[in-house]
BALOKE-294659 format. One record per residue (C-alpha): residue number from 1; residue in three letters; x, y, z. Coordinates in steps of 0.001 Angstrom, whole numbers, m for minus. Layout:
<pts>
pt num=NUM | residuo=Ala | xx=X | yy=Y | zz=Z
...
</pts>
This chain:
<pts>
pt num=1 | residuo=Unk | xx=m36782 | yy=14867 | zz=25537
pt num=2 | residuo=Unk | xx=m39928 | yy=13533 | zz=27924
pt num=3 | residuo=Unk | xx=m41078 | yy=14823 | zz=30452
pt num=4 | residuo=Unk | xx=m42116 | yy=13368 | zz=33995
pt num=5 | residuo=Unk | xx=m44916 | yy=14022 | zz=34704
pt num=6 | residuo=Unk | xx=m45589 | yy=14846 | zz=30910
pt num=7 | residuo=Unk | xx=m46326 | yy=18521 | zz=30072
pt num=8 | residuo=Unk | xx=m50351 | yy=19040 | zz=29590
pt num=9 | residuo=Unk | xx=m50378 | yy=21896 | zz=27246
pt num=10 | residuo=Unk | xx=m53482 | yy=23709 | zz=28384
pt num=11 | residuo=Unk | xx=m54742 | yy=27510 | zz=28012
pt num=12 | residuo=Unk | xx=m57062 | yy=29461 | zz=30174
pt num=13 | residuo=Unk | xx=m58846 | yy=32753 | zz=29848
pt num=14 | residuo=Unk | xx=m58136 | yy=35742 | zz=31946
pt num=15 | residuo=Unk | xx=m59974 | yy=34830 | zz=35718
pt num=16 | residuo=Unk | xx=m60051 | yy=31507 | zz=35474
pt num=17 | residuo=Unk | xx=m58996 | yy=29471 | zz=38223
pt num=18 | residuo=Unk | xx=m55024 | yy=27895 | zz=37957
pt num=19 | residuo=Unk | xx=m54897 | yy=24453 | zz=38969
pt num=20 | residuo=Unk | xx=m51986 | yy=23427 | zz=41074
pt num=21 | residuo=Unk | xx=m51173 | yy=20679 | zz=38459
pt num=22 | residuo=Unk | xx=m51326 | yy=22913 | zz=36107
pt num=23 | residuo=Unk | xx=m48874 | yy=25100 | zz=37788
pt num=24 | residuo=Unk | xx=m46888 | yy=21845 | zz=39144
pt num=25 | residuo=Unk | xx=m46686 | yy=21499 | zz=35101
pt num=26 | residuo=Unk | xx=m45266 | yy=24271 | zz=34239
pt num=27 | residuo=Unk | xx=m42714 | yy=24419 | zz=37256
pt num=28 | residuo=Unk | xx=m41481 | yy=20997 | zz=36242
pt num=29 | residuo=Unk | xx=m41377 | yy=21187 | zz=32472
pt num=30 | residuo=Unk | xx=m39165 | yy=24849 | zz=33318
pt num=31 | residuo=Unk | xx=m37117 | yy=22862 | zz=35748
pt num=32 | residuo=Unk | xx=m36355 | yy=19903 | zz=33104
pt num=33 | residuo=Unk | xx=m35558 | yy=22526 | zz=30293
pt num=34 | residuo=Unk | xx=m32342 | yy=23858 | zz=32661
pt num=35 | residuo=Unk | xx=m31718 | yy=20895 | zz=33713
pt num=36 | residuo=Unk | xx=m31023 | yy=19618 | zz=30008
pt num=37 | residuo=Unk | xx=m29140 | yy=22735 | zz=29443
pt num=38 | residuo=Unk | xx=m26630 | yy=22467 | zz=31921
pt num=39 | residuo=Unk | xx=m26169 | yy=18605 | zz=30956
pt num=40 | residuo=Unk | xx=m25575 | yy=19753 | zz=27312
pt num=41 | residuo=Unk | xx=m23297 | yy=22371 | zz=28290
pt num=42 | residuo=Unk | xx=m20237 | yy=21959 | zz=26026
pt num=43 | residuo=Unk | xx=m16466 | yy=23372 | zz=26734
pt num=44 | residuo=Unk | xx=m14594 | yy=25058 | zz=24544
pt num=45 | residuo=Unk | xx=m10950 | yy=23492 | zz=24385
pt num=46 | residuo=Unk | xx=m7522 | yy=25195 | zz=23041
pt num=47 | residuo=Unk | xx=m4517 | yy=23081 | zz=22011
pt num=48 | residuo=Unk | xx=m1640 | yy=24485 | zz=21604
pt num=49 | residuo=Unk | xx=1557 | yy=22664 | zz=19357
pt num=50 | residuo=Unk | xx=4566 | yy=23868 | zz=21215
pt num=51 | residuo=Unk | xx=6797 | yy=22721 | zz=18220
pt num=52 | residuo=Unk | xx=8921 | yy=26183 | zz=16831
pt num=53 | residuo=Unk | xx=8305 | yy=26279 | zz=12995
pt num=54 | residuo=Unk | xx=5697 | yy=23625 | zz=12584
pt num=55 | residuo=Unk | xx=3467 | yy=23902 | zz=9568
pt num=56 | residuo=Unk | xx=472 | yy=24567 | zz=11854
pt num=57 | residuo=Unk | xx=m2254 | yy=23808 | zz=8764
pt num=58 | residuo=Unk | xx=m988 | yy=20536 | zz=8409
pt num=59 | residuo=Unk | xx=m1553 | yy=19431 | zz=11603
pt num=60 | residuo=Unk | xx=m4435 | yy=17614 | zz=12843
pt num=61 | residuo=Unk | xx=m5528 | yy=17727 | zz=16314
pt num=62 | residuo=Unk | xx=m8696 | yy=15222 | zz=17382
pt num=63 | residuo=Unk | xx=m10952 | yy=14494 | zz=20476
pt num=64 | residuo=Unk | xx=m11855 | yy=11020 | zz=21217
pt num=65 | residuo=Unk | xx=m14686 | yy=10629 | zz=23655
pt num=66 | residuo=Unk | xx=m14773 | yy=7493 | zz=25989
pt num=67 | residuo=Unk | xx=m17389 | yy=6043 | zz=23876
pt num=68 | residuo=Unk | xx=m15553 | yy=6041 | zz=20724
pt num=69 | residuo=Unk | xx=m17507 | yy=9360 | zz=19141
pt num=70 | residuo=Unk | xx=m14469 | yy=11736 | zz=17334
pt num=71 | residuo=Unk | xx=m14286 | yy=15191 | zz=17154
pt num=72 | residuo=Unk | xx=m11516 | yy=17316 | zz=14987
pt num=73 | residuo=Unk | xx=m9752 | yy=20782 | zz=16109
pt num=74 | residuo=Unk | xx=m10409 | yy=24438 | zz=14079
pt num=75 | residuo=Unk | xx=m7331 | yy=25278 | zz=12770
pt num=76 | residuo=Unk | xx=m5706 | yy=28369 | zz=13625
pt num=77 | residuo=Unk | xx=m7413 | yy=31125 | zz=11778
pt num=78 | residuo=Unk | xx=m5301 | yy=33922 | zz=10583
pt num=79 | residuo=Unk | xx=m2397 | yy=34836 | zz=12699
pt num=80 | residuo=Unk | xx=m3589 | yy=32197 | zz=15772
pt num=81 | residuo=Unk | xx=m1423 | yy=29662 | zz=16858
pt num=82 | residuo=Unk | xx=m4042 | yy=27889 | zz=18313
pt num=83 | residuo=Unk | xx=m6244 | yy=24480 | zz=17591
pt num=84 | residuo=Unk | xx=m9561 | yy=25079 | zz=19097
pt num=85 | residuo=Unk | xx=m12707 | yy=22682 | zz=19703
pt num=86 | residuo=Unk | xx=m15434 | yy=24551 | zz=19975
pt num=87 | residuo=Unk | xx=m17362 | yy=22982 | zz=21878
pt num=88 | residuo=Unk | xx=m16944 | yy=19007 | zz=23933
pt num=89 | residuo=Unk | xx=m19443 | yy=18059 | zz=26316
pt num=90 | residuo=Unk | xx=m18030 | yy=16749 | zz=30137
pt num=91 | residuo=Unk | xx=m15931 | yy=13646 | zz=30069
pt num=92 | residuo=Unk | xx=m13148 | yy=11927 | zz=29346
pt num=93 | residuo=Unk | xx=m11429 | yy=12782 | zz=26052
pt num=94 | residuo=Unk | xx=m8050 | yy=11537 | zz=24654
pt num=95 | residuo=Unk | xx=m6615 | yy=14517 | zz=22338
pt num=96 | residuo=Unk | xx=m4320 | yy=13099 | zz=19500
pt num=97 | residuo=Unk | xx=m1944 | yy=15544 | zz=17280
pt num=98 | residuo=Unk | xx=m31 | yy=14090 | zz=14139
pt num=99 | residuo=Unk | xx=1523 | yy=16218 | zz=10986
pt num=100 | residuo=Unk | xx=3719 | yy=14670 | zz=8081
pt num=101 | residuo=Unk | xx=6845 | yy=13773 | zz=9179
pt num=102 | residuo=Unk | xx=6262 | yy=13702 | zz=13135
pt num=103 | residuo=Unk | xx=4881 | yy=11296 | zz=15138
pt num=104 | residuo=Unk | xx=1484 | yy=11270 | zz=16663
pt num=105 | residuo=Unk | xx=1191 | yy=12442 | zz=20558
pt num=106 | residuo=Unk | xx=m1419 | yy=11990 | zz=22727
pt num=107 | residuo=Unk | xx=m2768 | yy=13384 | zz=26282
pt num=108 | residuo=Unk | xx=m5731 | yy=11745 | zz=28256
pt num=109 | residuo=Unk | xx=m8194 | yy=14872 | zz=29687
pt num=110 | residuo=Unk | xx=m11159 | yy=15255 | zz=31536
pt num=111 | residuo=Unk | xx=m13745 | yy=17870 | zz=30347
pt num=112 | residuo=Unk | xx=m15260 | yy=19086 | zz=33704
pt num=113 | residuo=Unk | xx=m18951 | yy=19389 | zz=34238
pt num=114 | residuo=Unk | xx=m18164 | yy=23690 | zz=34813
pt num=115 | residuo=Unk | xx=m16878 | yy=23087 | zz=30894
pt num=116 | residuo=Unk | xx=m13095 | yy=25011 | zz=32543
pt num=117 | residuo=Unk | xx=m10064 | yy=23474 | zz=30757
pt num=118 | residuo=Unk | xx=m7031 | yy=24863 | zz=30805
pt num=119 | residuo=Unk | xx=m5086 | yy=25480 | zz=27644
pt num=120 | residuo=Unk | xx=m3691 | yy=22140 | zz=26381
pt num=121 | residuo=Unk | xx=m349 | yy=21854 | zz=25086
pt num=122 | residuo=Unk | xx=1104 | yy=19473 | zz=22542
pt num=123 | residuo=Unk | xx=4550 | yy=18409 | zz=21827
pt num=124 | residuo=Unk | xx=5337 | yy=16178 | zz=18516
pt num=125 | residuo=Unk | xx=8595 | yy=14783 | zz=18026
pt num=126 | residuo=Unk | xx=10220 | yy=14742 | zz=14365
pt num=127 | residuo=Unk | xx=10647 | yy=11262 | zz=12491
pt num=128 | residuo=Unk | xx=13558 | yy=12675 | zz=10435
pt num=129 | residuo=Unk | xx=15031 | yy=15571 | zz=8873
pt num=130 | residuo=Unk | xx=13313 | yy=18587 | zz=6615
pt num=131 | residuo=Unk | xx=14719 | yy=19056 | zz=3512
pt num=132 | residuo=Unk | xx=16497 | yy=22881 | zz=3820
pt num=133 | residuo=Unk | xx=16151 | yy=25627 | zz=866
pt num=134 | residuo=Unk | xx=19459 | yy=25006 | zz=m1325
pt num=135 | residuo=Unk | xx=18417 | yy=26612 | zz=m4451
pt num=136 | residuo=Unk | xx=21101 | yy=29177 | zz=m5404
pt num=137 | residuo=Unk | xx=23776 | yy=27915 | zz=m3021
pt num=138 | residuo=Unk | xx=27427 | yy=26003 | zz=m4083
pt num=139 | residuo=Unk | xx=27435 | yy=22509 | zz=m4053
pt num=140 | residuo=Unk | xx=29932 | yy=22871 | zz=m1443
pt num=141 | residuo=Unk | xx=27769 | yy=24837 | zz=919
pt num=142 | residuo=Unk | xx=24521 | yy=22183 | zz=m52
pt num=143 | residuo=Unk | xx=26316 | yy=19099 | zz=1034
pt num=144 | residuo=Unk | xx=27449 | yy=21061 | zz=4458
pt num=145 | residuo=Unk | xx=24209 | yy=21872 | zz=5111
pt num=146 | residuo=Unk | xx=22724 | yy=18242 | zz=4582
pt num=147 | residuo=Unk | xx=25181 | yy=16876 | zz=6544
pt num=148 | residuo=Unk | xx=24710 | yy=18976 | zz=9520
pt num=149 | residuo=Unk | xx=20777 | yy=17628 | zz=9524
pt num=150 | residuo=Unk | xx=21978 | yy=14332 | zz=9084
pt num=151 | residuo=Unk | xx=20400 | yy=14569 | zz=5544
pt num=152 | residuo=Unk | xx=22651 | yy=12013 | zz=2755
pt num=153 | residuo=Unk | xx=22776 | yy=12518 | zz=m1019
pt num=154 | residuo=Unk | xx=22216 | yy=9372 | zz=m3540
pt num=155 | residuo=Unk | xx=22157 | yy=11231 | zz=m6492
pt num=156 | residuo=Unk | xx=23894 | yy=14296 | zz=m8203
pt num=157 | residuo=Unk | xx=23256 | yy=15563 | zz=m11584
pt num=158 | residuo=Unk | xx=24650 | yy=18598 | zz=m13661
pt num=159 | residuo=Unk | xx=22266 | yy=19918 | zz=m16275
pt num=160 | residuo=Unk | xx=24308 | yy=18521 | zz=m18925
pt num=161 | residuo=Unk | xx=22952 | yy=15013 | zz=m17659
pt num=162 | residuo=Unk | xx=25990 | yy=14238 | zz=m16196
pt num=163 | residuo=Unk | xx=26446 | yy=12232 | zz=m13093
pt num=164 | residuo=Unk | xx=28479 | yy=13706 | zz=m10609
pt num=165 | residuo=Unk | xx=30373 | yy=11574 | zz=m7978
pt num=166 | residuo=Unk | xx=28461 | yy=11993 | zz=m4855
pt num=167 | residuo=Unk | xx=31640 | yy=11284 | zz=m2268
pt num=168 | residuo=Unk | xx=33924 | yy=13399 | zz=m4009
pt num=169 | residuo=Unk | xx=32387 | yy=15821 | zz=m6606
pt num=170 | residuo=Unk | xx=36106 | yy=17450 | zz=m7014
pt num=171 | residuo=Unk | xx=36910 | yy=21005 | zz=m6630
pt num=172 | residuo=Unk | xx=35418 | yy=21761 | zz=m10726
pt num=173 | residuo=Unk | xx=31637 | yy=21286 | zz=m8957
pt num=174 | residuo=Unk | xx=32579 | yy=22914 | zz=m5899
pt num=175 | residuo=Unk | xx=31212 | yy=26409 | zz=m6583
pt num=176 | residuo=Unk | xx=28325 | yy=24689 | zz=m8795
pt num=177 | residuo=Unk | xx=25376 | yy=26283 | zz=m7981
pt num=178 | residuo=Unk | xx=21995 | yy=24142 | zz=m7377
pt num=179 | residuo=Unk | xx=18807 | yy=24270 | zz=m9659
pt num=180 | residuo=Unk | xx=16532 | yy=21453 | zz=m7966
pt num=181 | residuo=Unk | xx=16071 | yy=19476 | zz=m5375
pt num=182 | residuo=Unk | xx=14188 | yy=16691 | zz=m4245
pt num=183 | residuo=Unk | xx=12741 | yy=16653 | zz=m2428
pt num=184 | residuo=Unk | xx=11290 | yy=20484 | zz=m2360
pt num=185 | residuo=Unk | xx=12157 | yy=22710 | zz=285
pt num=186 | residuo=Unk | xx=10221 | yy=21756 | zz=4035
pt num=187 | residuo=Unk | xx=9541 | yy=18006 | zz=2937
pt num=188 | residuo=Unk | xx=10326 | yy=15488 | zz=5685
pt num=189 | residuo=Unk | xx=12853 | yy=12821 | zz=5198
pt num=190 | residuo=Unk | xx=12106 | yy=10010 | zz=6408
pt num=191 | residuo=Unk | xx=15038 | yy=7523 | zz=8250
pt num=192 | residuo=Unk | xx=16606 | yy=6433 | zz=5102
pt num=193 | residuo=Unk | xx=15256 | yy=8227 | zz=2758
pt num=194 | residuo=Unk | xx=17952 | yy=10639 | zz=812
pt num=195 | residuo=Unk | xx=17851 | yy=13847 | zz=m1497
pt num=196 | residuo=Unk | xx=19046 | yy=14144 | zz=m5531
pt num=197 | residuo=Unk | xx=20668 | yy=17720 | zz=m6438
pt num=198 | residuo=Unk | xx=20694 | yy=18583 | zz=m10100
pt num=199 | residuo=Unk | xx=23391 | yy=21709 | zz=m10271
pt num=200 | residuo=Unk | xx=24517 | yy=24133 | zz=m13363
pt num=201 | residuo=Unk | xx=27743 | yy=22338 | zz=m15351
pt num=202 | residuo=Unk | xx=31401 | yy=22908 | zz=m14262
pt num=203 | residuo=Unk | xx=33165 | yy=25647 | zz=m15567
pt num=204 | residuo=Unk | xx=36047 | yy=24584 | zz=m17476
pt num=205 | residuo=Unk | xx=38728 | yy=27336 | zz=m18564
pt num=206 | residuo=Unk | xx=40715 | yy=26615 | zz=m21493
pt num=207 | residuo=Unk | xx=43968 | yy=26858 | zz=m21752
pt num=208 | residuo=Unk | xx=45164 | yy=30630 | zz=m23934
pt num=209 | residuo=Unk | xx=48345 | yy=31917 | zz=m25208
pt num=210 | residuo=Unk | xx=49173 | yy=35335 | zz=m26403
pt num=211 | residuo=Unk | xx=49446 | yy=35303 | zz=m30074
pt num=212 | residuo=Unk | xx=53132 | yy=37123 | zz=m30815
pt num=213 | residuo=Unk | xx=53400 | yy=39584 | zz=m33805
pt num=214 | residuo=Unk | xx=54872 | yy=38232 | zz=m36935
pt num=215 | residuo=Unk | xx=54909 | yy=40853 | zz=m39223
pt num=216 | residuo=Unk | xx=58340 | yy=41790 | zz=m41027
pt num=217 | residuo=Unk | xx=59402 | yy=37248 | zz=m40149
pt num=218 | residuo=Unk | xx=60019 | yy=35375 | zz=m43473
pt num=219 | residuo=Unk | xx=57778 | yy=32072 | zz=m43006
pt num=220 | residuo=Unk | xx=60110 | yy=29861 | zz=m41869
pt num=221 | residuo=Unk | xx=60861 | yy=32408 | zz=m39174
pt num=222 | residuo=Unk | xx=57463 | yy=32587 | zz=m38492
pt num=223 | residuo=Unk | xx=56843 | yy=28995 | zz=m38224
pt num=224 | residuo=Unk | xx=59898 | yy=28031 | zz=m35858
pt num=225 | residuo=Unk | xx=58493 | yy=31349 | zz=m33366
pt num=226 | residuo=Unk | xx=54926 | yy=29470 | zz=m33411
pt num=227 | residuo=Unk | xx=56203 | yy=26202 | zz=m32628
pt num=228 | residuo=Unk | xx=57988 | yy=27562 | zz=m30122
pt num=229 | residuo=Unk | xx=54785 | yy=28209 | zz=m28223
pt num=230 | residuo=Unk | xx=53017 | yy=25016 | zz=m29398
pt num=231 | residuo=Unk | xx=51639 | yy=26414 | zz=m32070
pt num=232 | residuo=Unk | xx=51395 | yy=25218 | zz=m35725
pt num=233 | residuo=Unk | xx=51169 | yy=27364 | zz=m39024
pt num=234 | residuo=Unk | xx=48136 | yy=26344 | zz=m40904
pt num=235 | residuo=Unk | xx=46978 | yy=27523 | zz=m44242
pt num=236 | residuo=Unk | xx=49973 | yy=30292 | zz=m45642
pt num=237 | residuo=Unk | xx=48972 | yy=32344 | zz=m48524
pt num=238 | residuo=Unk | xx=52211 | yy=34295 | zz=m50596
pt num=239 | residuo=Unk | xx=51390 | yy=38164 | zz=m51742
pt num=240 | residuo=Unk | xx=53578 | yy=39715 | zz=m54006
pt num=241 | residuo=Unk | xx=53920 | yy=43336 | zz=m53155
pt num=242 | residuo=Unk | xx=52281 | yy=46229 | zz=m55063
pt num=243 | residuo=Unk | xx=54924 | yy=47367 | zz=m57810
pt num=244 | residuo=Unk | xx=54718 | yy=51154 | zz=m58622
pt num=245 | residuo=Unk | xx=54771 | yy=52019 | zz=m62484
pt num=246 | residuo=Unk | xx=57821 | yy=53887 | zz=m63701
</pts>
């Protein structure tokens, strides 16, 4: 920073006389020193995302001066909600948010030369859906709730490998429950973009009958009250019965 006139630097002993350019000096060079403060004053400006939910660490929140020169937010520290510049010198600014799967907003401002902004607020609007939490729930349930965000399913796997008709999984995978899915948990779709499940297998309940005592039938009685019940005799081994000695 220069001075006009330029700043003599020039010491005197106690009595001697003060010159009044030497005084003119010092009044100017003090006069140029607030006046370059006050021109370098910089505001402090808060932005706040309205959006309910929003990751607010994954959003980034610039300051774009007139002349190109960019600047980017604090993020919220701790339990703040807000993005803060510390510090932007008077002018005209444009403030840009964007955060993965929304897209970007913008709002022109004007830094005043008393560095007083009000608090700036930010709306983003969503490209798509975020994937839900579905671990643990039925099949049944996970395909409601994708459908009610608009969300559709290419792909369903048990964890036997098998594939599992997407349109019409059939009552066995109703109450399936889901291990994984993809993509995780708070992940924005984008338009077009759909989810895979992989769920436990189907249980399948076998078919049981009641085995009926045969003790005291000859074999032939035996086999005709098994095939009766659908039943056949396998393997039949004869014992003679103990005979007592005399």
């Amino acid at each position: 920073m220069k001075l006009n006139p330029p700043f003599i630097k020039k010491t005197v002993q106690p009595g001697d006389p003060l010159s009044a350019q030497a005084w003119n000096d010092v009044v100017t060079a003090i006069d140029t020193v607030f006046t370059f403060i006050e021109a370098s004053e910089a505001a402090s400006v808060k932005v706040q995302i309205a959006n309910q939910g929003i990751d607010l660490a994954s959003v980034r929140v610039t300051a774009t001066r007139d002349d190109g020169i960019s600047t980017e937010a604090v993020d919220p520290v701790g339990s703040g909600t807000l993005h803060t510049f510390p510090g932007l010198r008077p002018g005209a600014y444009k403030l840009r948010a964007e955060a993965p799967g929304f897209q970007p907003a913008s709002v022109d401002i004007v830094v005043p030369a008393d560095g007083v902004l009000p608090l700036q607020t930010i709306t983003l609007t969503a490209n798509g859906a975020f994937m839900p939490a579905l671990f643990g729930q039925s099949l049944a349930d996970a395909l409601t709730a994708l459908g009610a965000l608009g969300i559709a399913v290419d792909a369903i796997l048990d964890v036997t490998g098998t594939a599992v008709p997407v349109a019409s999984p059939g009552s066995a995978y109703n109450q399936s429950l889901v291990l994984l899915q993809l993509p995780p948990q708070g992940v924005p779709l984008a338009p077009g973009q759909a989810a895979q499940l992989v769920i436990s297998a189907a249980l399948q309940a076998e078919a049981s009958i009641e085995m009926p005592s045969l003790a005291g039938l000859s074999l032939a009685e035996a086999s005709k009250a098994l095939e009766a019940l659908g039943l056949k005799v396998g393997k039949s081994f004869t014992k003679q019965p103990l005979q007592r000695d005399g």
